[in-house]
mmCIF file of the N, C-alpha and C atoms, coordinates in Angstrom:
data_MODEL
# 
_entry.id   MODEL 
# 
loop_
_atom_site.group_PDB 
_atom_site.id 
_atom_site.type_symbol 
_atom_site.label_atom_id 
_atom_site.label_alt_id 
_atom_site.label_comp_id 
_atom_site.label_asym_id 
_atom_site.label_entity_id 
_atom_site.label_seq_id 
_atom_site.pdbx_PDB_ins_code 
_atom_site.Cartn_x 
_atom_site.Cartn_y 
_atom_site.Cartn_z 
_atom_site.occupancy 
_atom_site.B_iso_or_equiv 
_atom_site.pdbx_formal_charge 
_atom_site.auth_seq_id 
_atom_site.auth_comp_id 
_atom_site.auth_asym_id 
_atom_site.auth_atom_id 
_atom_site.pdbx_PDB_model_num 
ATOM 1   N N  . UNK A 1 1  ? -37.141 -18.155 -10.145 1.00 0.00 ? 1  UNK A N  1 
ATOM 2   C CA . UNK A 1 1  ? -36.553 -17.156 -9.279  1.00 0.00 ? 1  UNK A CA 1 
ATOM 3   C C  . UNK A 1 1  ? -36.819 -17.557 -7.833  1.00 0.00 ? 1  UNK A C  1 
ATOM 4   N N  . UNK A 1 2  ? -36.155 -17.598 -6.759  1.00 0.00 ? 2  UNK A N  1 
ATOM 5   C CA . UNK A 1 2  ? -36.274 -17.804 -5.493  1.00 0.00 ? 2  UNK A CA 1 
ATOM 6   C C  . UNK A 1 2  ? -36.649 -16.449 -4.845  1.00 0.00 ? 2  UNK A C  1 
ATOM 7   N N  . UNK A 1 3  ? -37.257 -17.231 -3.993  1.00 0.00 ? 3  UNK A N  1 
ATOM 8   C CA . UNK A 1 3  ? -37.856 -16.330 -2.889  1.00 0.00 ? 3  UNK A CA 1 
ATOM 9   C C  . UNK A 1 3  ? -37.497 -15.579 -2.083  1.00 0.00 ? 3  UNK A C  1 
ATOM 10  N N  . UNK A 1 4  ? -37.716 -14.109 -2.151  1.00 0.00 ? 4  UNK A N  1 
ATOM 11  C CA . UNK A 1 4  ? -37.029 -13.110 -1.663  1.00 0.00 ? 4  UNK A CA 1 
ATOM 12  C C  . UNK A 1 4  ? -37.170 -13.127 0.128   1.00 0.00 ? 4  UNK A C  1 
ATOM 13  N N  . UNK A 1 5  ? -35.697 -12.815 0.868   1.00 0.00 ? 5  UNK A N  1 
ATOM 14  C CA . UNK A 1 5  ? -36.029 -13.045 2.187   1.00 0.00 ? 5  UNK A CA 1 
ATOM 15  C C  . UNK A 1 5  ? -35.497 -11.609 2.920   1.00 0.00 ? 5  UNK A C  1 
ATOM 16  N N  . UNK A 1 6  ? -35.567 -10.951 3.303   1.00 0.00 ? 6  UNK A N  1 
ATOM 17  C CA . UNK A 1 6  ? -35.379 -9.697  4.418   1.00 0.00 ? 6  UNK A CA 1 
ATOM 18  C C  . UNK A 1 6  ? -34.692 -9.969  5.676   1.00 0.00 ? 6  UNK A C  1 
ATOM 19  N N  . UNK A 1 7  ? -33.623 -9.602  5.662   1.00 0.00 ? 7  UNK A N  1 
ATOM 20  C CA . UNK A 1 7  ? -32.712 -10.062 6.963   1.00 0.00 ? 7  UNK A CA 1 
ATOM 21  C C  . UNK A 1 7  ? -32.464 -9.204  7.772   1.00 0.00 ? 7  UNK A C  1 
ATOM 22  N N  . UNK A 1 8  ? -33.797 -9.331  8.846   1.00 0.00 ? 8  UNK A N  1 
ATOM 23  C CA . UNK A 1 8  ? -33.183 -8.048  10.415  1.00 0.00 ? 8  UNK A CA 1 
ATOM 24  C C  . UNK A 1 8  ? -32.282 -7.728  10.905  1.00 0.00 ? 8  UNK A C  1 
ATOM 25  N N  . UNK A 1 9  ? -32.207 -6.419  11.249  1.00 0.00 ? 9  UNK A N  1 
ATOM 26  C CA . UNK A 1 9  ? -30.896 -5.997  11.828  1.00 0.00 ? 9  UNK A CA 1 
ATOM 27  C C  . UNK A 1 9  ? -30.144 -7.234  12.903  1.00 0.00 ? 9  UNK A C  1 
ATOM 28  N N  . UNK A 1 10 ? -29.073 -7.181  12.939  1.00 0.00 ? 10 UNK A N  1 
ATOM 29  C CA . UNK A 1 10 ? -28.401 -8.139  14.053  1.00 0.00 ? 10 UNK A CA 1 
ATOM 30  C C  . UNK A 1 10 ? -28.692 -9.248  13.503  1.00 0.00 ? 10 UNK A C  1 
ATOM 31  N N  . UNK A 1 11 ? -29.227 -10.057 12.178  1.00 0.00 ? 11 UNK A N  1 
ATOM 32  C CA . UNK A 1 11 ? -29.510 -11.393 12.130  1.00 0.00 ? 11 UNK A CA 1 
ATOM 33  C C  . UNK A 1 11 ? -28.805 -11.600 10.799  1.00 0.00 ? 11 UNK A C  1 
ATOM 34  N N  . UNK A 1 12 ? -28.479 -12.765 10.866  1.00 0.00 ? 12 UNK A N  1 
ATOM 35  C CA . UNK A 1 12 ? -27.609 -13.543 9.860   1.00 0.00 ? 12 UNK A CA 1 
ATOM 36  C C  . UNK A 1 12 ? -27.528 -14.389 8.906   1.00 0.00 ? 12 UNK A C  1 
ATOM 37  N N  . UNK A 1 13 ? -27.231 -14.874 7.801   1.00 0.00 ? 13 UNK A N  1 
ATOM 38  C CA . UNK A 1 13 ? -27.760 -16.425 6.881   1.00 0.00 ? 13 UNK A CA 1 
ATOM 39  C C  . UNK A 1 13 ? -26.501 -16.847 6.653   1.00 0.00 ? 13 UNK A C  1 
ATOM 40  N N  . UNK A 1 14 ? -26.000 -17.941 7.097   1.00 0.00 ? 14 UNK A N  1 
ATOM 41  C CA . UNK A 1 14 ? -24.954 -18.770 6.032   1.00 0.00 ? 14 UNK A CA 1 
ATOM 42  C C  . UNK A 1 14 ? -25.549 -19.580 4.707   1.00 0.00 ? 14 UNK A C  1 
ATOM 43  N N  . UNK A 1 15 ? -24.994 -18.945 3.569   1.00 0.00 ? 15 UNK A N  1 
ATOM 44  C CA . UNK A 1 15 ? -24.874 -19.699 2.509   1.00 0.00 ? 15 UNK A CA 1 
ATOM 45  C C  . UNK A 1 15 ? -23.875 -20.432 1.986   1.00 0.00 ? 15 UNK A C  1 
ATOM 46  N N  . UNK A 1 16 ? -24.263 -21.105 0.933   1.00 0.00 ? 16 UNK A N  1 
ATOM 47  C CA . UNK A 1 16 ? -23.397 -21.863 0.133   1.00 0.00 ? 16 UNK A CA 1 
ATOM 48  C C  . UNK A 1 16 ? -23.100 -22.012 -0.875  1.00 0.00 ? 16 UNK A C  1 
ATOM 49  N N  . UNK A 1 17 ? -22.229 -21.750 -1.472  1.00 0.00 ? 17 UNK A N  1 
ATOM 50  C CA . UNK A 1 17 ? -21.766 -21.818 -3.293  1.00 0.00 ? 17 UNK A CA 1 
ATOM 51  C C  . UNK A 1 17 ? -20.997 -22.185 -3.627  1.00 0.00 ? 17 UNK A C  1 
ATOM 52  N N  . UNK A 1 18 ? -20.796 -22.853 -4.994  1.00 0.00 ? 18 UNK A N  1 
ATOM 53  C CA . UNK A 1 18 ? -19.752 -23.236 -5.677  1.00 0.00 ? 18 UNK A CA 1 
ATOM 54  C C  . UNK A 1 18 ? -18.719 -22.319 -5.875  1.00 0.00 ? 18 UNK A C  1 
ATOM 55  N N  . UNK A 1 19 ? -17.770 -21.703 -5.519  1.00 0.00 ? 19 UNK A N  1 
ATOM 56  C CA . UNK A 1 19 ? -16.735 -20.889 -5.820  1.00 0.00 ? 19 UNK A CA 1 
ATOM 57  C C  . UNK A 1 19 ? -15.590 -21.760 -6.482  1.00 0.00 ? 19 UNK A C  1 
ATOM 58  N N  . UNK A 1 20 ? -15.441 -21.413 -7.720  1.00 0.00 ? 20 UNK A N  1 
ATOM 59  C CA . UNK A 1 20 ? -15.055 -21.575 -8.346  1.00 0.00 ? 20 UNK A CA 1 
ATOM 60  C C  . UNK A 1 20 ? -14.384 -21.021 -10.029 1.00 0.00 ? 20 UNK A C  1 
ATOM 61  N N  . UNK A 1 21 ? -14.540 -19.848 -9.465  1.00 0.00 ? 21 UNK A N  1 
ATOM 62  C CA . UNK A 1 21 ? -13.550 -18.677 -10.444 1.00 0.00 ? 21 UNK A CA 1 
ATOM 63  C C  . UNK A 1 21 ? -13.042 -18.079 -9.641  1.00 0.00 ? 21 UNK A C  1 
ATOM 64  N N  . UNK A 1 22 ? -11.931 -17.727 -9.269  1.00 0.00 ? 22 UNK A N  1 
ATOM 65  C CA . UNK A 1 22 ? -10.861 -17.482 -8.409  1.00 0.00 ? 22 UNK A CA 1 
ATOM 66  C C  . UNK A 1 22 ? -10.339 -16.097 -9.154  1.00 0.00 ? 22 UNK A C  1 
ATOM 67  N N  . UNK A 1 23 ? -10.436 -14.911 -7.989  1.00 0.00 ? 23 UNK A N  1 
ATOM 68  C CA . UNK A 1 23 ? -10.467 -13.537 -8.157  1.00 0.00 ? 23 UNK A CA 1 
ATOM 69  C C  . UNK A 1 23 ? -10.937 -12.900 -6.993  1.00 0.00 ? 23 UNK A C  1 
ATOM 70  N N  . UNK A 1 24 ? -11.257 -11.548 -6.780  1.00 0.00 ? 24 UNK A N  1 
ATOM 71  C CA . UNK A 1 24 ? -11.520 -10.715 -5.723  1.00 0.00 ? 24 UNK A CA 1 
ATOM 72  C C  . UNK A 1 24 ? -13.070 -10.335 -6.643  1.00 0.00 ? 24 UNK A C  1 
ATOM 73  N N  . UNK A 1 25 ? -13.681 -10.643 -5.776  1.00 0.00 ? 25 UNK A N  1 
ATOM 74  C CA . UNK A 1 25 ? -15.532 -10.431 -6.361  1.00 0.00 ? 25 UNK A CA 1 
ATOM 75  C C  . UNK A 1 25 ? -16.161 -9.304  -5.263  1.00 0.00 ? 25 UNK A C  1 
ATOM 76  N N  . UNK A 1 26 ? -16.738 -8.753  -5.396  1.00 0.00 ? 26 UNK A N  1 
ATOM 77  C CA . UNK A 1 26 ? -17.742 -7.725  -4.895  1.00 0.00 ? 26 UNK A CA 1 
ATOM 78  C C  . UNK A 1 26 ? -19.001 -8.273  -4.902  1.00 0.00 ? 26 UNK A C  1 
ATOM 79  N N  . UNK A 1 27 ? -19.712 -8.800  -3.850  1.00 0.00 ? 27 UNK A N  1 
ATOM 80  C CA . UNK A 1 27 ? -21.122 -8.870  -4.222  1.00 0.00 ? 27 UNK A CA 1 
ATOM 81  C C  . UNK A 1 27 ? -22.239 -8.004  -3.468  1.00 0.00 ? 27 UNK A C  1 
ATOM 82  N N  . UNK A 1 28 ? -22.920 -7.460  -4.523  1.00 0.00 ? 28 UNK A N  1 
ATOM 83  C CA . UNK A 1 28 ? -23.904 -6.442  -3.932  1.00 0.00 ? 28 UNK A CA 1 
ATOM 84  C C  . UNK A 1 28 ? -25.184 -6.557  -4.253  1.00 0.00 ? 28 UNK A C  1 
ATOM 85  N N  . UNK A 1 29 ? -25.962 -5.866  -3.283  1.00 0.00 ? 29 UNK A N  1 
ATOM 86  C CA . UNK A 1 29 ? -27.546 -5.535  -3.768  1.00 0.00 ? 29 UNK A CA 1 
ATOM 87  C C  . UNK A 1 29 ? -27.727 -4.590  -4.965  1.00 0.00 ? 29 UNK A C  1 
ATOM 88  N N  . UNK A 1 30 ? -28.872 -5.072  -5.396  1.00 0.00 ? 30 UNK A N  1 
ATOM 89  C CA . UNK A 1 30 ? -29.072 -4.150  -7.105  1.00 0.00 ? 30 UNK A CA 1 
ATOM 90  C C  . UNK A 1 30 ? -29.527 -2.717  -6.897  1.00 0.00 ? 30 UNK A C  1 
ATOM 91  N N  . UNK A 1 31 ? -30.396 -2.519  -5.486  1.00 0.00 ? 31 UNK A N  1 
ATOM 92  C CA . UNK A 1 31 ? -30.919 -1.826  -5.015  1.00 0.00 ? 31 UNK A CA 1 
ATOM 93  C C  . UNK A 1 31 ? -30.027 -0.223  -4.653  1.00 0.00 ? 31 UNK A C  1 
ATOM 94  N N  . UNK A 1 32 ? -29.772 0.428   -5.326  1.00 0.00 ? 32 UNK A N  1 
ATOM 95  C CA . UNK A 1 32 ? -28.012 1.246   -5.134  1.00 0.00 ? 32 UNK A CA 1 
ATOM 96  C C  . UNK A 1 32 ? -28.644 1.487   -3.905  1.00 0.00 ? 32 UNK A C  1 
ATOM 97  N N  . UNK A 1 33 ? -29.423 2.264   -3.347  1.00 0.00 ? 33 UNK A N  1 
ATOM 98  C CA . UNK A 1 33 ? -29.270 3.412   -1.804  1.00 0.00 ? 33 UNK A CA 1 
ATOM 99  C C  . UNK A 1 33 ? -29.023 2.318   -1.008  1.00 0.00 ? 33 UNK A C  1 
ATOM 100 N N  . UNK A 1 34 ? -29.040 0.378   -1.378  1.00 0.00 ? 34 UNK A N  1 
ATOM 101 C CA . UNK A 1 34 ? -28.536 -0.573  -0.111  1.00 0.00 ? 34 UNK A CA 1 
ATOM 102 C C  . UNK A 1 34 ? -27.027 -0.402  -0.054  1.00 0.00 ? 34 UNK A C  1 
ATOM 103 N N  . UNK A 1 35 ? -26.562 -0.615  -1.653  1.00 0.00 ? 35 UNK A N  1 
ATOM 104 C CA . UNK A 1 35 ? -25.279 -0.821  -1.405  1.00 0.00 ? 35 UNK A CA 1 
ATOM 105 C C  . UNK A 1 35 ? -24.994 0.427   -1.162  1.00 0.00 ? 35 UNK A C  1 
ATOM 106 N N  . UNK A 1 36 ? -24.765 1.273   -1.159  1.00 0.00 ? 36 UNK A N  1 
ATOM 107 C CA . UNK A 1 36 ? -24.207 2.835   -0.630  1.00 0.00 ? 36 UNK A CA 1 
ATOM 108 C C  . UNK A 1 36 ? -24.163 2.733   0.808   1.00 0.00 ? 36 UNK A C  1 
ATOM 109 N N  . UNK A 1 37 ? -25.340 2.152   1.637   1.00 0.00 ? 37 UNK A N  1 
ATOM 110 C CA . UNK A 1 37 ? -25.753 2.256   3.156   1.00 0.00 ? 37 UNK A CA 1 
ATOM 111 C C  . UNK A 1 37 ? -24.584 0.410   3.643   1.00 0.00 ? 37 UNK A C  1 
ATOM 112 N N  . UNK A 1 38 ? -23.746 0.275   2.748   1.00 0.00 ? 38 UNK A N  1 
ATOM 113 C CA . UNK A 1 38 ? -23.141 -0.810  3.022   1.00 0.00 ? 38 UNK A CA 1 
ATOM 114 C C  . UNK A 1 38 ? -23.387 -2.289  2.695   1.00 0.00 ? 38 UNK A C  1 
ATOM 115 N N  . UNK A 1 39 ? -24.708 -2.586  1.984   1.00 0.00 ? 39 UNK A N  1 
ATOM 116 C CA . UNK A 1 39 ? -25.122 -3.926  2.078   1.00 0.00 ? 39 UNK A CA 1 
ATOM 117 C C  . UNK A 1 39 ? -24.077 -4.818  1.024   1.00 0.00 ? 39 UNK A C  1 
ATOM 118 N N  . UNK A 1 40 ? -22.978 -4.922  1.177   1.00 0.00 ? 40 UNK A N  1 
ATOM 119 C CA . UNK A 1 40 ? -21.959 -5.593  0.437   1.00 0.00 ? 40 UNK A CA 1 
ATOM 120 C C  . UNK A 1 40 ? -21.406 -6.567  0.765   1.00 0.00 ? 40 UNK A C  1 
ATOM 121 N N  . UNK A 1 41 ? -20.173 -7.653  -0.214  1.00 0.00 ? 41 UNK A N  1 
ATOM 122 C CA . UNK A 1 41 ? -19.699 -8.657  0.745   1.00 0.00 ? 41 UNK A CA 1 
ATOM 123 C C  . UNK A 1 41 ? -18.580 -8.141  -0.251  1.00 0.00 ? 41 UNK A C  1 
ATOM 124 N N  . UNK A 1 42 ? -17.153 -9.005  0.312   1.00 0.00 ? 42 UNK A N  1 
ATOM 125 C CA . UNK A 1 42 ? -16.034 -9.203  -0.346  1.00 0.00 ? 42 UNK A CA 1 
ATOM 126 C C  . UNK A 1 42 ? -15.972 -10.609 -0.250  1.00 0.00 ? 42 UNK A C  1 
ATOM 127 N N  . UNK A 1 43 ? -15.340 -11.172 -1.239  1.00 0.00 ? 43 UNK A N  1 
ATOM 128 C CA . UNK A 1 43 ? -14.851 -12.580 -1.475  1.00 0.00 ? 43 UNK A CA 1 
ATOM 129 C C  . UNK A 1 43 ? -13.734 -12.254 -1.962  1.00 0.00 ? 43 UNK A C  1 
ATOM 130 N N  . UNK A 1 44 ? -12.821 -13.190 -1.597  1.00 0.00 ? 44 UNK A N  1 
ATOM 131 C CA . UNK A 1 44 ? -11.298 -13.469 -1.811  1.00 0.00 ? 44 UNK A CA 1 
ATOM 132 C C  . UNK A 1 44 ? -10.982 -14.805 -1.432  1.00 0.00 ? 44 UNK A C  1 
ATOM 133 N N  . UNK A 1 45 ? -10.044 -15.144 -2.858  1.00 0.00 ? 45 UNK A N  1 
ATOM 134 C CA . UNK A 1 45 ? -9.837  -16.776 -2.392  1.00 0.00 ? 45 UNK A CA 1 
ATOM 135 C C  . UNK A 1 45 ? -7.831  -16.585 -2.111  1.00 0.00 ? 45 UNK A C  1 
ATOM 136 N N  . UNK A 1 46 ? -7.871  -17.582 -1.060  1.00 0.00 ? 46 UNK A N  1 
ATOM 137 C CA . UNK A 1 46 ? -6.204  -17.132 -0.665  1.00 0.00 ? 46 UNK A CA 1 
ATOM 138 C C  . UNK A 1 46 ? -5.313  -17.419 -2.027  1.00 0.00 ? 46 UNK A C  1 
ATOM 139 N N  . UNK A 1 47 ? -4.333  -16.580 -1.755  1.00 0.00 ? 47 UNK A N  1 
ATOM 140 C CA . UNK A 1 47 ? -3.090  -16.439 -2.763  1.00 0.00 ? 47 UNK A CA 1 
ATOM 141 C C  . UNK A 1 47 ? -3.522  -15.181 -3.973  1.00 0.00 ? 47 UNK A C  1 
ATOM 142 N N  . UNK A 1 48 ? -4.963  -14.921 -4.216  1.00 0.00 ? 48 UNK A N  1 
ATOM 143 C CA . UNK A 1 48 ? -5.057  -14.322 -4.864  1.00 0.00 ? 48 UNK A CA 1 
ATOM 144 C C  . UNK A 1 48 ? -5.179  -12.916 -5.083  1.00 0.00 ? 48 UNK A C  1 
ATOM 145 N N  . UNK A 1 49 ? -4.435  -12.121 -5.722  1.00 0.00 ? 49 UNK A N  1 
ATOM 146 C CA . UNK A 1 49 ? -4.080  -10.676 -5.034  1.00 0.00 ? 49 UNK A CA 1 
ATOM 147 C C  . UNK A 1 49 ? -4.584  -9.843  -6.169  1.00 0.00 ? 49 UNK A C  1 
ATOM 148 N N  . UNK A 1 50 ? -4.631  -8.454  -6.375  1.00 0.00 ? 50 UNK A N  1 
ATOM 149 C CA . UNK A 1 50 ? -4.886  -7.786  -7.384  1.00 0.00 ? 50 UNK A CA 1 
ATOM 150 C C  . UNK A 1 50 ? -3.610  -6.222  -6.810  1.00 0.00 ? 50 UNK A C  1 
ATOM 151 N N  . UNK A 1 51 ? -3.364  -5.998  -8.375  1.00 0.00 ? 51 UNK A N  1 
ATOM 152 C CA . UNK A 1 51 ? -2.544  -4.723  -8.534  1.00 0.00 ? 51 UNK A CA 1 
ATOM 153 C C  . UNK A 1 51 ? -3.111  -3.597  -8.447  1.00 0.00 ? 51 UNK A C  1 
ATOM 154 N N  . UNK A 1 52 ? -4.651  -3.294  -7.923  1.00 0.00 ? 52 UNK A N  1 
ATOM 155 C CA . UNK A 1 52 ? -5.092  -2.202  -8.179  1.00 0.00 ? 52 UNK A CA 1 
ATOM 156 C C  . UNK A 1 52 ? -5.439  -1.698  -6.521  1.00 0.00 ? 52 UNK A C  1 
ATOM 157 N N  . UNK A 1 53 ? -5.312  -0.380  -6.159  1.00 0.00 ? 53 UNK A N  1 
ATOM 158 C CA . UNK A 1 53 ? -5.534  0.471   -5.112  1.00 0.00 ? 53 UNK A CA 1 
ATOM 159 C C  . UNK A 1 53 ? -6.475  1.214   -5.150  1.00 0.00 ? 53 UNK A C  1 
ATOM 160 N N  . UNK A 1 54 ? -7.043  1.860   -3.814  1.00 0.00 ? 54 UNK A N  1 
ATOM 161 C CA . UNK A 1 54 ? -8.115  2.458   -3.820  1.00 0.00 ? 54 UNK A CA 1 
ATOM 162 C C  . UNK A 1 54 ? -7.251  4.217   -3.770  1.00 0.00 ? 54 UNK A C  1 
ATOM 163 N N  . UNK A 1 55 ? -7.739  4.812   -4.053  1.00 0.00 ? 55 UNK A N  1 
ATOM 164 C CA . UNK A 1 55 ? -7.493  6.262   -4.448  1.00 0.00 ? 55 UNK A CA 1 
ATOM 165 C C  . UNK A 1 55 ? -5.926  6.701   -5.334  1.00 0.00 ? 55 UNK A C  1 
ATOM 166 N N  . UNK A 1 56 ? -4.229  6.941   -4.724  1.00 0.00 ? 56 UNK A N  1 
ATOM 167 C CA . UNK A 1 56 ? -3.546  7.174   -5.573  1.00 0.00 ? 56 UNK A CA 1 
ATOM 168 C C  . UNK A 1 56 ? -4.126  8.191   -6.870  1.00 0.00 ? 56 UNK A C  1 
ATOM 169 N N  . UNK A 1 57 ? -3.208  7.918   -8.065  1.00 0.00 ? 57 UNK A N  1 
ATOM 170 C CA . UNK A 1 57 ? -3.181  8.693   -8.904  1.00 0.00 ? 57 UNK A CA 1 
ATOM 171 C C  . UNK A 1 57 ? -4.064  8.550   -9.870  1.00 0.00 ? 57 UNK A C  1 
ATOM 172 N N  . UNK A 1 58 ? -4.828  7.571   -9.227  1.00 0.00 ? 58 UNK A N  1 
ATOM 173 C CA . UNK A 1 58 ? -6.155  6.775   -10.930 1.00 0.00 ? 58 UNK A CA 1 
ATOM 174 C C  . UNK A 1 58 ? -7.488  7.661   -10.038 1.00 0.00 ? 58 UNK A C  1 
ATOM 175 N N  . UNK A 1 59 ? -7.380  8.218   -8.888  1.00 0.00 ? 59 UNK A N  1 
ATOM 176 C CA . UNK A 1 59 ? -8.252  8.574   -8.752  1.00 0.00 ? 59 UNK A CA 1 
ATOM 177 C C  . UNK A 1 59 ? -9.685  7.989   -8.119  1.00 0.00 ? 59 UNK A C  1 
ATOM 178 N N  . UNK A 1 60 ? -9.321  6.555   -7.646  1.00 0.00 ? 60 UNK A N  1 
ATOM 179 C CA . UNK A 1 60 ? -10.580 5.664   -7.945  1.00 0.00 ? 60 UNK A CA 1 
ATOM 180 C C  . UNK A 1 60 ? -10.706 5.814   -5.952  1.00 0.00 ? 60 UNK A C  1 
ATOM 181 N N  . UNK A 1 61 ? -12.009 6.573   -6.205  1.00 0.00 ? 61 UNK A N  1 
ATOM 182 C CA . UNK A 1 61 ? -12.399 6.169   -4.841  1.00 0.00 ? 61 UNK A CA 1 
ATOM 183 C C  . UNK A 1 61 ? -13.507 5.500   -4.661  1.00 0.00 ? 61 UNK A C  1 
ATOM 184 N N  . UNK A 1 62 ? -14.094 4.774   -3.453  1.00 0.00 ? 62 UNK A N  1 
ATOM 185 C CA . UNK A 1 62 ? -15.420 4.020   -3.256  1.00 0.00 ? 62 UNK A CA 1 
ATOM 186 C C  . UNK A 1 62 ? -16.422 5.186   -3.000  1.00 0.00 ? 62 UNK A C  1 
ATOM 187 N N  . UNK A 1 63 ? -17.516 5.214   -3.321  1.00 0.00 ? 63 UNK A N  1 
ATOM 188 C CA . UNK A 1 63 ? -18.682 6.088   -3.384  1.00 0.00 ? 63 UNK A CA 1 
ATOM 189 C C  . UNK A 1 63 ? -18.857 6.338   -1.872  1.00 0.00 ? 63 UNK A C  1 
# 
């Protein structure tokens, strides 16, 4: 397991990964009250789109 790091307000990390499943990914902290307070990313690789919307008739809103 790697070593956990804490990133101050206003400060930043570039990483790096193999991307290589092609889709719209969500990546979040496990920690829920982070991701609620925003600690999220979006990934999207170009061309790739999805049919689904946020609220409409399915109801689906973000927390």
């Amino acid at each position: 397991m790697g070593r956990r790091r804490l990133v101050p307000d206003g400060e930043s990390y570039e990483i790096a990964f193999v991307a290589d499943n092609p889709g719209i990914w969500m990546d979040h902290c496990h920690n829920l009250p982070h991701a609620a307070e925003g600690l999220v990313a979006h990934l999207m690789y170009e061309g790739v789109t999805t049919p689904f919307m946020i609220g409409g008739t399915a109801g689906n809103e973000p927390e």
